[in-house]
matplotlib code that plots the C-alpha trace (Angstrom):
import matplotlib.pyplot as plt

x = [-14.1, -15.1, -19.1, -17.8, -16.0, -18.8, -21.6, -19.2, -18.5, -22.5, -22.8, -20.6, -21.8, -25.5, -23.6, -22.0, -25.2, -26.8, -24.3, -24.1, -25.3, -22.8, -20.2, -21.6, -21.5, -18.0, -17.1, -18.5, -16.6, -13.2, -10.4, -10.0, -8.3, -5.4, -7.0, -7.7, -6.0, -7.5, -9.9, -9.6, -13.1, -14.6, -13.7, -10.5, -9.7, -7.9, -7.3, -4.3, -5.5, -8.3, -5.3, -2.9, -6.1, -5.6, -8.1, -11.2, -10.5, -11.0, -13.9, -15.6, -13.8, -15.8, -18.8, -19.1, -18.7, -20.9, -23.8, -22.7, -23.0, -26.2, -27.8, -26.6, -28.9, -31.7, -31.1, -32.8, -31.8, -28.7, -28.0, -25.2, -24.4, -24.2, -22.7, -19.6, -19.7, -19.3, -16.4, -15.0, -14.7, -13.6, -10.7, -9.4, -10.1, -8.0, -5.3, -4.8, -5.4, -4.1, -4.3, -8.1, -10.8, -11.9, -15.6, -15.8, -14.6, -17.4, -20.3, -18.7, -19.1, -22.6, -23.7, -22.5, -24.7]
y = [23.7, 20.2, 21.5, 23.7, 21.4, 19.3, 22.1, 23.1, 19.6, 18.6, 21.8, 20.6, 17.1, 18.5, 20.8, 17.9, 15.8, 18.3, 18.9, 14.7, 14.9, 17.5, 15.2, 12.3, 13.7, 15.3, 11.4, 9.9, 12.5, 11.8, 9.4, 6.0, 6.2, 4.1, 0.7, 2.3, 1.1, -1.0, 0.7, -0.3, -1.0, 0.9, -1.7, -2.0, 1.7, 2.3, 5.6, 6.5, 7.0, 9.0, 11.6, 11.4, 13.2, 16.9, 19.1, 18.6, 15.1, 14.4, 16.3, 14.4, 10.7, 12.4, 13.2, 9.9, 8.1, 9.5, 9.2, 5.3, 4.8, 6.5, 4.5, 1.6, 2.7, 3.4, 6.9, 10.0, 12.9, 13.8, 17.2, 19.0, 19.4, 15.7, 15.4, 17.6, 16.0, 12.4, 13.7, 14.9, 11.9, 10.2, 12.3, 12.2, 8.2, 7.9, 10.1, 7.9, 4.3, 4.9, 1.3, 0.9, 0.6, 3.6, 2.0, 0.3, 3.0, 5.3, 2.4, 2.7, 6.1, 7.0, 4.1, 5.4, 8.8]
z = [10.9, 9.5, 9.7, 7.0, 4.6, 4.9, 4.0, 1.4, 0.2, 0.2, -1.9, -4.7, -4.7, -5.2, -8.4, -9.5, -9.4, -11.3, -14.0, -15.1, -18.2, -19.3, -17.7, -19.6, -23.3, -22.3, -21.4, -24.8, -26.7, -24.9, -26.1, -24.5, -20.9, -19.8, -17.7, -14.0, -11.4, -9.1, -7.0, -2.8, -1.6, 1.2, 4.2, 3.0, 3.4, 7.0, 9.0, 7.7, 4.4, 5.5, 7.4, 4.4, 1.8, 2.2, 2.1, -0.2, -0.6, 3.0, 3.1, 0.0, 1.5, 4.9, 3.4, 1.4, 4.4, 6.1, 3.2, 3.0, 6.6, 6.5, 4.1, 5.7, 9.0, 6.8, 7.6, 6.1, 8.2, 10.0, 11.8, 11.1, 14.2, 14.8, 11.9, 12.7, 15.8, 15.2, 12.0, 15.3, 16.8, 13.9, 12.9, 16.6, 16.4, 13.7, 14.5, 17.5, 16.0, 12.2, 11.3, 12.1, 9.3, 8.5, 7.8, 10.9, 13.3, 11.1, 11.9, 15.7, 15.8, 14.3, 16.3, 19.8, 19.3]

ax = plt.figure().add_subplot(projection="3d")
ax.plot(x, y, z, "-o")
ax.set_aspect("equal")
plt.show()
């Protein structure tokens, strides 16, 4: 199931990189936004966050994770396989230790493979 959101979600990311200049002139053209909220940074993001997204946001919050953790190895390739894998292993980490960093239990688990 999660080999699929993440196929799916790499498939819009790559259609979203592609259409950033679009997004960029729609931007410039576009009133002034209300001051953004605070942002949380990635360590500070726990498991329970991660469970509460539904649907494509997990997948993306998954996927991003994954990319960040992968640059962080130095890592160029991953298999899908191992990929669904270790979002396996995450998800069922999490659902049994909410209150864990969500970045440190993904560093655990691509680590462990």
């Amino acid at each position: 199931m999660y080999r699929t959101l993440i196929l799916a979600a790499a498939a819009v990311t790559l259609n979203l990189a592609a259409a950033q200049p679009t997004l960029a002139q729609n931007k410039a053209a576009a009133p002034a936004a209300a001051p953004a909220q605070k942002s949380p940074g990635l360590a500070e993001l726990d498991c329970r966050t991660l469970l509460r997204l539904g649907g494509e946001e997990r997948a993306y919050t998954l996927l991003y994770f994954h990319g960040f953790v992968s640059g962080r190895m130095n890592q160029t390739e991953l298999s899908t396989d191992a990929m669904a894998a270790a979002t396996d292993r995450i998800v069922e980490h999490c659902i049994d230790k909410p209150a864990d960093k969500l970045l440190a239990v993904f560093e655990q688990v691509r680590k462990a493979r």
